[in-house]
N, C-alpha and C positions, 0 to 999 in steps of 0.2 A: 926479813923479819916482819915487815909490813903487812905483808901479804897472809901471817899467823897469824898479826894483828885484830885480821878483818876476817873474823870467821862467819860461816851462814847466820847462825845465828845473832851475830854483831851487826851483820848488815840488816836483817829482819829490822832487827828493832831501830837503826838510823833509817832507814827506806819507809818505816810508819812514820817519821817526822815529818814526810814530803808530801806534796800534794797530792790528792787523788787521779791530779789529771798524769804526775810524772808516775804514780805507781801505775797504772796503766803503761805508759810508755817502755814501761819496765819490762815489765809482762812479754809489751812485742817484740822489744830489743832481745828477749833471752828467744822465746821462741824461733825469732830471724835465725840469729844466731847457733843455736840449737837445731835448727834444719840445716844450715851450713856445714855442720858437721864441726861447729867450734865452737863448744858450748861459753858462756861466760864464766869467766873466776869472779870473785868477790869483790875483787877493786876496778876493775873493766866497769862490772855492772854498778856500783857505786859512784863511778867518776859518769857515767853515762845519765844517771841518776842526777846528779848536780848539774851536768846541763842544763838538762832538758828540766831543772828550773828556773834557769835562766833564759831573759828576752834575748841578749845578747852575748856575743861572743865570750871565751871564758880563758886567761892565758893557762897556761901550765901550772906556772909556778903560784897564781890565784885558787889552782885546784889542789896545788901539796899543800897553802896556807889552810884553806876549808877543810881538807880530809885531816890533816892533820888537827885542827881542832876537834874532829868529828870522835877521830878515835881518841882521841888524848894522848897521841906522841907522835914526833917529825917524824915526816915521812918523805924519804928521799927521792929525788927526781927520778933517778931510774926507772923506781918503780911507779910513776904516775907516766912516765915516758913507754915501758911496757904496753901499759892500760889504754894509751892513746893510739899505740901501735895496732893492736889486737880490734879498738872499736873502728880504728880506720879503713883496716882490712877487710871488715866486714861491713862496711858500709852504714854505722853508725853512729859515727859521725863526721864531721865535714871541718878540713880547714880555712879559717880564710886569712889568708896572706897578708890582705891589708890592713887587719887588725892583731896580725899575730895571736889568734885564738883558736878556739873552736867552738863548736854547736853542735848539738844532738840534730838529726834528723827525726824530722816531724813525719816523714811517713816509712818504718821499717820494713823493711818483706819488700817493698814497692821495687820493681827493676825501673832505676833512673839514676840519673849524677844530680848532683845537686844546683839549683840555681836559686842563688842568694841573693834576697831583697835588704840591703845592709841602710837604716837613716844614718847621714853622715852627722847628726847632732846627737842622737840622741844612746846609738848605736844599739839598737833594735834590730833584730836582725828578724825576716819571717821567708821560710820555704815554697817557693813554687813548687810544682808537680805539674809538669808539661811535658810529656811524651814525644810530641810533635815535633817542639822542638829538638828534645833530644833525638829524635831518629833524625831532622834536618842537620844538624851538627855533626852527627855520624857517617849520613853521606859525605856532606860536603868533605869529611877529612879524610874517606876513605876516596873522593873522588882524585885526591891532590897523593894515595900512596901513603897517608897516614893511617895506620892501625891505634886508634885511642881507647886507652884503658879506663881513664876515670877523667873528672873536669868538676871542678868545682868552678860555676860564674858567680860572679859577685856583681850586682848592680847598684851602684851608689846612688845615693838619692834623700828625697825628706818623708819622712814616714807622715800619715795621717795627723797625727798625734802635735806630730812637731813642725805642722804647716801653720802661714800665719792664717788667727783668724778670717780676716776678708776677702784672703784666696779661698778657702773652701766653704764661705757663703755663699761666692760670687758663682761656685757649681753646682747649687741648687736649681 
């Protein structure tokens, strides 16, 4: 029933509430996607949408409270569980375990796994894009007879933001 709920034209006009920066991000998510050969349904692309305006991680059940406001009726786990599935498979977006959420990925189309700069106070989360490492990763798992499919890294830490002042004087 959700998934009526959220017809193109429904999403058109909840996706103009969002930034310019996530209508953009929209844009590439469908195109990625759409050259995959799996294009996005309406709540995929919606739920991808709400991330990616957020700084930080997003749980599930935070994304049925939001959509469901969005549209104006509950909207069942399954079908937000669906929507997580489909954005996962296409590389999307990104879990991270130790927040129990997730995140849009910041760079679509890009061939990488994702490596997550997560601040442990503030829970900021921001995307590397580092190649490098991911092909060192690759070897080394492939040197050990591991075949890896995907990897989400999470590196804890204190974001910019939420460093104390007189440490990041003192790196000037």
């Amino acid at each position: 029933m959700a998934a009526r709920l959220l017809t193109p034209d429904i999403l058109t006009a909840l996706l103009r509430r969002m930034s310019p920066r996530t209508a953009d991000a929209v844009k590439r998510a469908r195109s990625h996607a759409l050259g995959l050969g799996d294009p996005l349904a309406p709540m995929p692309e919606l739920v991808f949408a709400i991330l990616s305006e957020h700084s930080r991680p997003v749980g599930a059940y935070d994304l049925i409270d939001d959509i469901s406001r969005l549209v104006g009726r509950p909207i069942k786990p399954p079908t937000i569980y669906r929507a997580i599935e489909q954005l996962l498979a296409v590389k999307l977006i990104a879990r991270l375990a130790s927040r129990n959420g997730f995140v849009a990925c910041a760079h679509p189309g890009h061939r990488h796994d994702c490596v997550l700069l997560v601040c442990d106070r503030c829970g900021r989360t921001d995307e590397l894009e580092d190649r490098k490492l991911d092909r060192l990763i690759d070897a080394d798992a492939r040197r050990t007879g591991f075949e890896p499919r995907h990897r989400t890294l999470e590196v804890e830490g204190t974001c910019r933001s939420c460093q104390p002042t007189e440490r990041s004087g003192a790196r000037q």
